[in-house]
C-alpha positions in Angstrom: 128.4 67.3 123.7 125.9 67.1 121.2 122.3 66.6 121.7 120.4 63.4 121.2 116.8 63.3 119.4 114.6 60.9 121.1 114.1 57.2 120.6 111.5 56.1 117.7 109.4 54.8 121.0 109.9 57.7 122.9 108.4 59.8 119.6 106.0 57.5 119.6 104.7 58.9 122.8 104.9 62.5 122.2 102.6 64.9 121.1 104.1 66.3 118.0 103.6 69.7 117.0 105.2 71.3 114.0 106.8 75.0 114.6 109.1 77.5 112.8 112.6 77.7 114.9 111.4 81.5 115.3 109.2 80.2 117.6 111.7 78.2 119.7 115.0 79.8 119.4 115.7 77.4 122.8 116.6 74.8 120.5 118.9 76.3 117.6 122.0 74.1 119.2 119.5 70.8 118.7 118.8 71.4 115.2 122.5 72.1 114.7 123.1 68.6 116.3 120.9 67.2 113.8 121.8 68.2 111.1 125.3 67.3 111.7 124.5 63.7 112.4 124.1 63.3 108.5 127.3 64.4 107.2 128.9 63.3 103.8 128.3 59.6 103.8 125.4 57.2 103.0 123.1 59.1 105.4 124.5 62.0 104.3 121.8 65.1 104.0 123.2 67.8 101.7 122.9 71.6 102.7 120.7 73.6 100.6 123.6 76.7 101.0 125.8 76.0 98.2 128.7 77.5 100.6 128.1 75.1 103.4 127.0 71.8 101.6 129.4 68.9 102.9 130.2 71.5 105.9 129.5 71.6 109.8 126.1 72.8 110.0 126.9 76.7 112.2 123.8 78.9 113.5 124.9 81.1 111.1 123.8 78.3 108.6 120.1 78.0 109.9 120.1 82.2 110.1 120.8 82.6 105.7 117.9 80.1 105.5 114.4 81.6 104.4 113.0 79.5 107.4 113.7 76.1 109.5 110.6 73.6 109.7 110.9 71.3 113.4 108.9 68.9 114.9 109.2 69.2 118.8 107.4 68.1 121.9 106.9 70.6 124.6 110.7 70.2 125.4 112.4 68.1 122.3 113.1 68.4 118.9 112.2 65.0 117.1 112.9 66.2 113.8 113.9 69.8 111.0 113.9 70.7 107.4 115.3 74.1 106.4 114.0 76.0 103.4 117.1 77.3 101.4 116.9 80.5 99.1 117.3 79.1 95.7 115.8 81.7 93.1 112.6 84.2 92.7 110.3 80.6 91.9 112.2 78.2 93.6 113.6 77.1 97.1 116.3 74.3 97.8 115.6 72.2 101.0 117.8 70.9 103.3 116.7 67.9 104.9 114.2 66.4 106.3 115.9 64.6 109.3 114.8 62.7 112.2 116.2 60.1 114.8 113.8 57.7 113.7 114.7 57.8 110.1 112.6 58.3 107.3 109.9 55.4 107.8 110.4 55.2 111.6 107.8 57.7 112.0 105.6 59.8 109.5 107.8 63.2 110.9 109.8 63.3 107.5 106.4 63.3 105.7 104.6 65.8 107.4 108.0 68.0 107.4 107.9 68.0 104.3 104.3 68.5 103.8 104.5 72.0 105.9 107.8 72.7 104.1 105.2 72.3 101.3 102.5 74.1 101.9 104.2 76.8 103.7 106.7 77.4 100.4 103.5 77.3 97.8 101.7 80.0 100.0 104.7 82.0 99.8 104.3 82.1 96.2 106.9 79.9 94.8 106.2 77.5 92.2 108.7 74.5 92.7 111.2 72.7 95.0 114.4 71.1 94.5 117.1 69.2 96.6 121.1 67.8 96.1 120.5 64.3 97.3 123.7 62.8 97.9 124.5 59.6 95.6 125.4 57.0 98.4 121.9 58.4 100.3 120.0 55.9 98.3 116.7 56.3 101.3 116.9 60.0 101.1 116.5 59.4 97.6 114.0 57.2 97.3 111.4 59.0 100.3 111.8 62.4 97.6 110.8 60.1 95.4 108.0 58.7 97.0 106.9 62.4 97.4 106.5 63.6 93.8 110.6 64.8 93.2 112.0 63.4 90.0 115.5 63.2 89.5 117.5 66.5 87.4 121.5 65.7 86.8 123.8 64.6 88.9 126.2 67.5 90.6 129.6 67.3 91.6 130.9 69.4 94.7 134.9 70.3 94.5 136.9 71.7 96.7 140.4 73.2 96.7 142.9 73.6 99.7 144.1 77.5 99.4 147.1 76.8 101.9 150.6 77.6 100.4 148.7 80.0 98.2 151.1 83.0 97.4 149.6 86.5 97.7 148.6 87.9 94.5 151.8 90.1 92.3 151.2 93.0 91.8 150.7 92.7 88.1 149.2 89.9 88.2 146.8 88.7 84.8 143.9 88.7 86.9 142.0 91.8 88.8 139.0 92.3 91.1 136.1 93.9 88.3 135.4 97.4 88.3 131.9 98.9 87.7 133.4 99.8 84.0 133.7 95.6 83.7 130.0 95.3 84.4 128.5 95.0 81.1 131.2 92.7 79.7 130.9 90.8 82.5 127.2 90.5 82.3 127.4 89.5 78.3 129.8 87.0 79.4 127.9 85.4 82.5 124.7 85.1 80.3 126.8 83.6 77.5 128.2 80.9 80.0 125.0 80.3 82.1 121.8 81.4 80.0 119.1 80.6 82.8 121.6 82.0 85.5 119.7 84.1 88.1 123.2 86.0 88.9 122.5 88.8 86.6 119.3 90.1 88.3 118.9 92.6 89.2 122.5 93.7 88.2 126.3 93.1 89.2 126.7 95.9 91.3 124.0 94.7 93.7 125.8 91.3 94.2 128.1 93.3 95.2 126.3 95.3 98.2 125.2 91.1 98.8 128.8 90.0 99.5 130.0 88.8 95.9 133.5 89.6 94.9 133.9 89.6 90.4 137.4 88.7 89.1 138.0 89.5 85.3 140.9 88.2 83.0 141.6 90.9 80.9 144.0 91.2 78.0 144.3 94.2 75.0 141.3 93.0 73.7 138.8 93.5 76.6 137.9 90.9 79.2 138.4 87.4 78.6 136.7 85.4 81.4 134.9 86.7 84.5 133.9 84.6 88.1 131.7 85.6 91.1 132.9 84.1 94.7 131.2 84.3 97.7 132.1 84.0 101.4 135.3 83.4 103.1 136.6 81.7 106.2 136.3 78.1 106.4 135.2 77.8 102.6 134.7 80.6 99.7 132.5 79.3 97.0 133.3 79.8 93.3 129.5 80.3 92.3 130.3 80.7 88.5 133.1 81.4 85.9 132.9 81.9 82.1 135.4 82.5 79.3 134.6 83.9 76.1 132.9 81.5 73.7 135.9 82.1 71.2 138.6 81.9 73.5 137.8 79.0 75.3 140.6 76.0 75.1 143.5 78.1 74.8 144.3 77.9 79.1 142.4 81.0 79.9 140.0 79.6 82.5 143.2 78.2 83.9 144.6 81.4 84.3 141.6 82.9 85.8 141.1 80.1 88.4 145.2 80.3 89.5 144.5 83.9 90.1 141.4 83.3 92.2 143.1 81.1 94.0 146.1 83.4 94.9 143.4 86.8 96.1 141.1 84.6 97.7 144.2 82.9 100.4 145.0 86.5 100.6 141.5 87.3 102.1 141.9 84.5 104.7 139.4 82.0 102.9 141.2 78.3 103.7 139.3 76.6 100.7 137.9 77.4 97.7 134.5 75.3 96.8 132.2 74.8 94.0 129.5 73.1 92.4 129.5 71.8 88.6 127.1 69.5 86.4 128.4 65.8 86.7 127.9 65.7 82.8 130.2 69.0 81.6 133.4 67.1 81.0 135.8 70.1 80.2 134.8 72.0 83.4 135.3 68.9 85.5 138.6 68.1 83.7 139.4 71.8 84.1 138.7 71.9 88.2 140.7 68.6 87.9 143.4 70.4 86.3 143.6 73.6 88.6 143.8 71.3 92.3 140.3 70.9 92.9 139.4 67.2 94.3 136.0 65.8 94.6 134.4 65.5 97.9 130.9 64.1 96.7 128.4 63.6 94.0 124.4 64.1 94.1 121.2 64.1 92.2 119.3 67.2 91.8 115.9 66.3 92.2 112.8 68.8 91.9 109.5 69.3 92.0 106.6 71.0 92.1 104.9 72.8 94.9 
């Protein structure tokens, strides 16, 4: 059974003391508890792990964050925020969450605060957070708090049941080292700011990355990085050559994706993509992927 945060009365009455979930590894199975009372929905608090956002908060979760921020009694947890790696400047945060809401009590606030402080003194710059679209008082307490509203993202996912294992000559391969650079020119072309390239392809490898290529006489066409497996893989990028783009090539790539990733074991296939890029939308559209839920990227700084 899940575990209940306290009342706003009972928090009231406590002695409030703000900790890192190092420091009380007794209540990893609470903070899992709530986080998972704001699923997708209108009090729905988005996952700052692109993998898991819109998924069942695990303890594996909480262990790929840089930290996890609670606000406990001597026994209770009355409240979290987790600190999500984002990039070398920036951190994504998940949360805050409390029983009491985000004006029952000032726990949000001073979650944040420490989230904060503790994030600046770390040495990164900025903040941001996926606020889901039909969380409209998540989105105004950010608000309230100096975070100013980005685009609004779209999270897709795709059913890889019924996938067929991949031929074997299928158009589309797992990269080699010798697809590196191509890749690389390719990525930045697609995604100019894109931290993905640093320090270099082969080390997202050693991280857990997998790099599909579409190749054809003329060199590679189109190359994608997935991560993770299991419940959901996550399709973190995917570019086709500038010139060859709307001739069915990023279809291509995606169908064989789709094919070696249900040969791995991974039963969906997720992904994030601006809510204002029309062709990749209508191209996830196109390939099976269905929308599970929009959100505002919202940042600021530290």
């Amino acid at each position: 059974m899940a575990q209940r945060l306290p009342t706003t009365k009972r928090i009231a009455r406590e002695r409030v003391k703000l900790v890192d979930l190092d420091q009380r590894p007794e209540l990893v199975s609470a903070t899992i508890a709530a986080f998972a009372a704001c699923p997708p929905g209108k009090q729905h608090v988005v996952c700052g792990l692109p993998a898991s956002m819109g998924q069942s908060p695990t303890a594996a979760d909480l262990t790929a964050c840089l930290g996890v921020v609670l606000a406990c009694s001597v026994t209770e947890l009355l409240g979290a925020m987790a600190l999500c790696p984002y990039s070398d400047e920036q951190v994504t945060l998940w949360g805050p969450v409390s029983s009491a809401g985000l004006h029952g009590t000032n726990i949000p606030e001073r979650l944040l605060t420490e989230a904060r402080r503790a994030l600046k003194e770390s040495g990164y710059t900025s903040a941001r957070a996926l606020v889901d679209s039909r969380n409209r008082e998540l989105r105004a307490f950010m608000i309230a708090h100096g975070f100013i509203p980005w685009k609004d993202n779209v999270i897709f996912e795709r059913s890889l049941r019924g996938e067929q294992t991949p031929p074997t000559e299928t158009e589309v391969r797992v990269a080699t080292p010798r697809d590196h650079a191509r890749m690389s020119t390719l990525i930045e072309e697609a995604f100019p700011e894109t931290g993905h390239l640093t320090p270099d392809l082969a080390t997202r490898e050693r991280e857990g990355y997998r790099h599909y290529v579409l190749p054809s006489s003329a060199g590679v066409l189109g190359a994608a990085a997935v991560v993770g497996q299991g419940r959901r893989a996550w399709l973190k990028l995917i570019g086709i050559s500038a010139k060859q783009r709307g001739k069915g090539h990023g279809q291509r790539l995606i169908q064989g994706i789709l094919q070696f990733e249900a040969a791995r074991g991974s039963q969906q296939l997720g992904l994030e993509v601006l809510g204002d890029n029309a062709a990749a939308i209508a191209l996830y559209a196109a390939t099976g992927f269905k929308r599970q839920f929009s959100g505002t990227i919202m940042t600021a700084p530290l």
